[in-house]
C-alpha positions as CSV (number, residue, x, y, z in Angstrom):
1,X,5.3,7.7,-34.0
2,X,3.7,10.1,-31.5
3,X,0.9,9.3,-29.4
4,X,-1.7,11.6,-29.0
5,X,-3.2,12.9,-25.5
6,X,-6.0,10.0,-25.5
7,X,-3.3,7.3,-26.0
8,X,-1.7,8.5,-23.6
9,X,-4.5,8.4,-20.8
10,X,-5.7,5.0,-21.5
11,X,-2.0,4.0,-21.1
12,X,-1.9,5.6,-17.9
13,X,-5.4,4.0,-16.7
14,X,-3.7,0.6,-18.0
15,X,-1.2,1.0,-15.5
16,X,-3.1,2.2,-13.1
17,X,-5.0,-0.5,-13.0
18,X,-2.0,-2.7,-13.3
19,X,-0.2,-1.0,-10.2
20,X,-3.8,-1.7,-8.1
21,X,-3.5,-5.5,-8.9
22,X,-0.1,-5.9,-8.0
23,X,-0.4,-3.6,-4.9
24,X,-3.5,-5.5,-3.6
25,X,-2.1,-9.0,-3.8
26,X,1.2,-7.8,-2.4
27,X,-1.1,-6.9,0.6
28,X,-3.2,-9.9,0.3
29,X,0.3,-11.9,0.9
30,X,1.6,-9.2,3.8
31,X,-1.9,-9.1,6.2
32,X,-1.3,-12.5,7.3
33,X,2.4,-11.7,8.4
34,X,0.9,-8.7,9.8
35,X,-1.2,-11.2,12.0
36,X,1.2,-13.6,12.8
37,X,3.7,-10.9,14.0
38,X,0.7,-9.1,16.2
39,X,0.1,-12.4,17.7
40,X,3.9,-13.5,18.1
41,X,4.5,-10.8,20.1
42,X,1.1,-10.3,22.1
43,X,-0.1,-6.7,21.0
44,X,-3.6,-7.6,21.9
45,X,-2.8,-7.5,25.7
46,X,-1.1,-4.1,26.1
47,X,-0.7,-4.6,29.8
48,X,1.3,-7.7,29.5
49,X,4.2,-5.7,27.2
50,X,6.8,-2.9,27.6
51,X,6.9,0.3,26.2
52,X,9.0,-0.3,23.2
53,X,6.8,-3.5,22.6
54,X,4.0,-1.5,22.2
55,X,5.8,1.1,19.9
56,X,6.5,-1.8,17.9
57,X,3.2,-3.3,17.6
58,X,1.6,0.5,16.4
59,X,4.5,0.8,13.6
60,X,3.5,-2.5,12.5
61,X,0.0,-1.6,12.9
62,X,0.8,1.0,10.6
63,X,2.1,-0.8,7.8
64,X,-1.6,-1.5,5.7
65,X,-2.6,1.8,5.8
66,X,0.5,3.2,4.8
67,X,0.6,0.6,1.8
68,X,-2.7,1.4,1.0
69,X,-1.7,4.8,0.7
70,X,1.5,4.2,-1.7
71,X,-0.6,2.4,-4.0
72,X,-4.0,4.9,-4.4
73,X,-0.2,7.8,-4.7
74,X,1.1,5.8,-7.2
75,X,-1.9,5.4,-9.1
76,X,-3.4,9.0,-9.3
77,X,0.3,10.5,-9.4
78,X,0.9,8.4,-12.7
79,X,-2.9,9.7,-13.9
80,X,-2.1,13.2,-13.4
81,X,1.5,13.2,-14.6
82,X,-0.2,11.8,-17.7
83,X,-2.5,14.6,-18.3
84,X,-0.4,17.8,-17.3
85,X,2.8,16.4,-19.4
């Protein structure tokens, strides 16, 4: 049995919303090891590190907007794969 366009879309908005849930509490569950490891290895006082301390604090830094980023992708990429295929 073949779905029709509309079928289709409201499947893709149930995942969507099911790959927003997901993704949030899987960054609910990483900011606090975000937090431990920013105060574990003191990137709030940047004259007290090296160099390559520092690097390492900004890519970790990096992480929640990065994984906010891969879940909105996700999310519209499966919306609009939906309605052009």
């Amino acid at each position: 049995m073949k779905l029709n366009k509309k079928g289709n879309l409201g499947i893709a908005i149930v995942t969507t919303v099911m790959v927003f849930i997901v993704g949030f509490v899987v960054l609910n569950l990483l900011m606090p090891e975000v937090t431990q490891f920013r105060s574990d290895m003191s990137c709030a006082s940047p004259a007290d590190i090296s160099d390559a301390t520092k690097l390492l604090c900004l890519a970790v830094d990096t992480t929640i907007p990065y994984w906010i980023l891969l879940i909105l992708s996700i999310s519209v990429g499966g919306i609009v794969a939906k309605l052009t295929l």
